[in-house]
N, C-alpha and C positions, 0 to 999 in steps of 0.2 A: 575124357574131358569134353563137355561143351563147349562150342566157338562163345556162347551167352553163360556166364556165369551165372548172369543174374534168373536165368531159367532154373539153375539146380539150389535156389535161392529161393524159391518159389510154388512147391506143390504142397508136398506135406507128406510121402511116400515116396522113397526113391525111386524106385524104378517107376511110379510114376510122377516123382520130380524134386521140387523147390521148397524153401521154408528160410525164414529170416534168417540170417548169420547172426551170431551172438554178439557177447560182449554185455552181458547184461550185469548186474552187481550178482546176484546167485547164479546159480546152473539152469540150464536150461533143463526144462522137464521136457522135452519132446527129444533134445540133443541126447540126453542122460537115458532116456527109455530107450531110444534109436540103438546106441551103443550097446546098453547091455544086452538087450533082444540080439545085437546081432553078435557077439561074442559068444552067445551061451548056444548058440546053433552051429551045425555041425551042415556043410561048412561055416566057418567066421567069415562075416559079411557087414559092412559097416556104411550105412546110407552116403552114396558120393556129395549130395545137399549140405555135409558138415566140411565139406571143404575149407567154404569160403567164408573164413573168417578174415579181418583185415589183410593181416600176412601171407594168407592162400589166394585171397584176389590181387594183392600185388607181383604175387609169384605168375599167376596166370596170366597176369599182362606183360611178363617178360616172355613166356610159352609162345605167345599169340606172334611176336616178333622175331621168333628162332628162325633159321634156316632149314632145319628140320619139320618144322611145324608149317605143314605147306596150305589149311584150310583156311585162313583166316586170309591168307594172300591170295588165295584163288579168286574164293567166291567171291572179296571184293574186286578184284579183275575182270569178273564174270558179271556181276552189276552194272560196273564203268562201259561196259561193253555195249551191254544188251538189253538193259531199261527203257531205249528207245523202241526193242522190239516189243516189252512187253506193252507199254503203253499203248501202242499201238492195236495190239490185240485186247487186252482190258478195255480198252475206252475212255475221255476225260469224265472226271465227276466221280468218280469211286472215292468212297473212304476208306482210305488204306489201316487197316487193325493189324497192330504187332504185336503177337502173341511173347510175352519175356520178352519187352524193349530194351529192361538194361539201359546204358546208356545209348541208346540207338548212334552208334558209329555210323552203323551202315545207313540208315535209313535216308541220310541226305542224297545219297546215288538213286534211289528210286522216286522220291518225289521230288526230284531236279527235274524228272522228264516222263510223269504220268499224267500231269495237272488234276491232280485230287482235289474231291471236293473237303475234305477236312481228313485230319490223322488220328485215330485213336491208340495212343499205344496201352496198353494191359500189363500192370505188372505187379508180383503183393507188395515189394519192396516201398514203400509209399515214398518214405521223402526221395530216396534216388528216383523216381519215375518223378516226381514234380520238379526236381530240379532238373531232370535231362529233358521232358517236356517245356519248362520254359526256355532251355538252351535253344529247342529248337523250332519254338514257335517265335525266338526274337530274328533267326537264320529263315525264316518262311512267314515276311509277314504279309499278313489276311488270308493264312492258311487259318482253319480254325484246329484248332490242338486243345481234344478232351480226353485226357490222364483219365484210367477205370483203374484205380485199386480193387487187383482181385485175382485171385488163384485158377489162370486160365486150362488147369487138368479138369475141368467142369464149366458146361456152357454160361456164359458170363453175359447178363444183360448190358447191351450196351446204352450208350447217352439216346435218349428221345432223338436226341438236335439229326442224328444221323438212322431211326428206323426208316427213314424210305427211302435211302441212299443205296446206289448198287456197293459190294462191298467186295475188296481186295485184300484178302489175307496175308501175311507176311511174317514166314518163319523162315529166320536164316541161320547159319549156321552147323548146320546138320543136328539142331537140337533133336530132331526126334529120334538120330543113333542113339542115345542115352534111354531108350525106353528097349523094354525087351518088349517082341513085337507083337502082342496082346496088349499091352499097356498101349504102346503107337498107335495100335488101330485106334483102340477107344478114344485116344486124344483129336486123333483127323475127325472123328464121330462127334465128338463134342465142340471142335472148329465149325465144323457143316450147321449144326444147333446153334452155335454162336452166333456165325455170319449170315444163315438162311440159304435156302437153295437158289441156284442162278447165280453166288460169288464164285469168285474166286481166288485159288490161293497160291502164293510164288513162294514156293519151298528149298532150301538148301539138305542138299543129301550129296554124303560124302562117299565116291565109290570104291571099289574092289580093287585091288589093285598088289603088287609083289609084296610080300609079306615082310622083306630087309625096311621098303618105306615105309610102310604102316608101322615096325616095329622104332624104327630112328625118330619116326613125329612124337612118341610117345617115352622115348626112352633119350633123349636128346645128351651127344656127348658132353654140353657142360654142367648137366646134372643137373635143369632147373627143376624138371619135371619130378624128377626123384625128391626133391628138397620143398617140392608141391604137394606129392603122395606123404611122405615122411611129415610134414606140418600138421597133418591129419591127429596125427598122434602127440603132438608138444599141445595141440588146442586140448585135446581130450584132459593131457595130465594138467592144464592150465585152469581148464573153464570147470572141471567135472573131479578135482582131488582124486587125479592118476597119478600113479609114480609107476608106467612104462618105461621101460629100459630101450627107449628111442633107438639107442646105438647098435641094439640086438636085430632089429630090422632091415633092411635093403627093400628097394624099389624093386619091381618085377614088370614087365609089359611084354604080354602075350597074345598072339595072336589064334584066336579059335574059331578053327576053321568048321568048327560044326555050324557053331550058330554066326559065322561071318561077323565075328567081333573082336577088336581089340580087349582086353581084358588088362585092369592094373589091380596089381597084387600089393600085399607088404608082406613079406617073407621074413620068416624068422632064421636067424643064422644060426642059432644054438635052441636048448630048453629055456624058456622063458618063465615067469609067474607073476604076478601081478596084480595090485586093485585097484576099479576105480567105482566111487562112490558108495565105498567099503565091501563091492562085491571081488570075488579074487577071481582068478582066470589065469589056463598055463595054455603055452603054445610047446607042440614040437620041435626042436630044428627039422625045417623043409616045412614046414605048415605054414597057410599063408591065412591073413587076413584081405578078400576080395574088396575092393573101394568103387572100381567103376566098369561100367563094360561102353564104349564106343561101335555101336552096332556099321557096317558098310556093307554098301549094297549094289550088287549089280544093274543096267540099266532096266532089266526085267523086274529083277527083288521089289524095286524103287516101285514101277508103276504099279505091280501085286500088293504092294504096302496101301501104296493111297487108292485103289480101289477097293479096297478092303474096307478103309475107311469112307470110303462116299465119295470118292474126288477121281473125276477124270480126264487125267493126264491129257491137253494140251499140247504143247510144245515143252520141247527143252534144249538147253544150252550146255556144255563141255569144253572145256580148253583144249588146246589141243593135244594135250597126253591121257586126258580122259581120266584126272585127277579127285574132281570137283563136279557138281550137277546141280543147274538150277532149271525145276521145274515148275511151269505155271498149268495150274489143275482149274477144272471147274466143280462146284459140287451142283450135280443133275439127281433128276427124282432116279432113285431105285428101280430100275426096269422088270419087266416081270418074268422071271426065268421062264423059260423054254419047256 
């Protein structure tokens, strides 16, 4: 799970991102390829982006407020705290760019106390980004607030009004756990080309930590999460003429400690068989359908990510159980190896 919904709402490629949530009068031809492509491969793999269908984003904003589910309380924690540090270190007059604004919740914590020259938030979601955009240009006024419809897993031209503005990136929520970390690099690579060299960018990364919490954020005793994995499959048989035997599944959340990632599964509990959009398809009992991986990273992993990508770690902030991690990066010219 992403702390931004609206990010896995938005690429076109899961593992490197987003694309519209349905509801449309037919099937979705990208939803419908997505599924059968990942069904027919060995393992079953089904893009985490078809989540968030109505029912799957209202399940995720009950995730976001669990007890269990400790990112979304942190890193805002971590904002309330310490935006007066970043501010200080960025400078006034930046235009602050949010890569998957979503309904930018968080965003009012960082420009309460940077004094930006204007806000651009990025998102493909068009009308949610113009409605949360004028929410927050009436909460900020004579900020200028210009909405880019656009699929920010490729550098994305921004508005004229802001090319010679220094620029302050802003990705929260440990969206880039959700990339396997080839796809992450290239995304910080395409941030760098978006905003130009000499910004910079205030990243949320979620760290390393005992495997019982990691596994309870993701596995929450009242079952929301399961009934958020599980929704996966009622939209399939809904929007794409499946008749899944939903009931034959269970939630799965693991933690894999190769690649340092949560991992959500849907397991079969028995032999299954099934079609949808008249192809068939059998699962084993014990064979799972994979949905999402949540990448976490050590404070090392973290900074080897974003210099990977072009961006050199600055400062950073940690609660005090070392839960949560917001870093502010620069991106500098490429140095010349040694």
């Amino acid at each position: 799970m992403t702390d931004d919904p609206t990010f896995v709402r938005s690429a076109g490629q899961w593992e490197d991102a987003d694309a519209p949530a349905g509801g449309s009068a037919g099937p979705d031809a990208t939803f419908l390829a997505d599924v059968l492509a990942g069904l027919a491969q060995t393992p079953k793999a089904i893009p985490a982006r078809w989540f968030y269908d109505r029912r799957g984003s209202e399940l995720f904003e009950e995730i976001t407020a669990l007890s269990e589910y400790y990112p979304t309380r942190v890193e805002t924690e971590l904002l309330a705290r310490h935006c007066g540090d970043v501010g200080r270190i960025a400078g006034a007059g930046r235009a602050v760019v949010e890569f998957g604004s979503g309904s930018s919740v968080k965003t009012p914590h960082l420009l309460s106390c940077i004094d930006p020259a204007a806000y651009v938030p990025i998102d493909i979601s068009g009308d949610f980004l113009r409605d949360s955009a004028a929410a927050l240009a009436r909460d900020f006024p004579g900020l200028p607030v210009l909405p880019v419809e656009a699929n920010f897993m490729q550098p994305v031209p921004l508005p004229p009004a802001v090319a010679g503005t220094p620029k302050l990136g802003f990705f929260p929520g440990s969206t880039i756990g959700n990339l396997v970390p080839r796809s992450g690099v290239n995304l910080l690579r395409d941030m760098v080309a978006t905003l130009g060299e000499g910004a910079m960018l205030l990243i949320g990364m979620d760290r390393v930590k005992d495997e019982a919490t990691l596994v309870r954020a993701y596995a929450d005793a009242a079952g929301v999460t399961a009934a958020f994995n599980l929704n996966l499959l009622h939209r399939i048989n809904r929007e794409l003429d499946g008749d899944i035997p939903v009931d034959a599944f269970r939630h799965r959340a693991v933690w894999n400690d190769t690649w340092s990632r949560i991992e959500m599964h849907l397991a079969a509990e028995r032999d299954v068989a099934f079609s949808i959009g008249g192809r068939r398809f059998s699962l084993r009992a014990g064979e799972t359908i994979h949905t999402e991986n949540s990448h976490k990273y050590t404070p090392r992993s973290a900074r080897q990510l974003l210099a990977a990508g072009g961006w050199t770690p600055l400062r950073e902030w940690s609660d005090p159980d070392e839960m949560f991690a917001l870093i502010l990066a620069e991106a500098r010219p490429e140095p010349v190896a040694p």
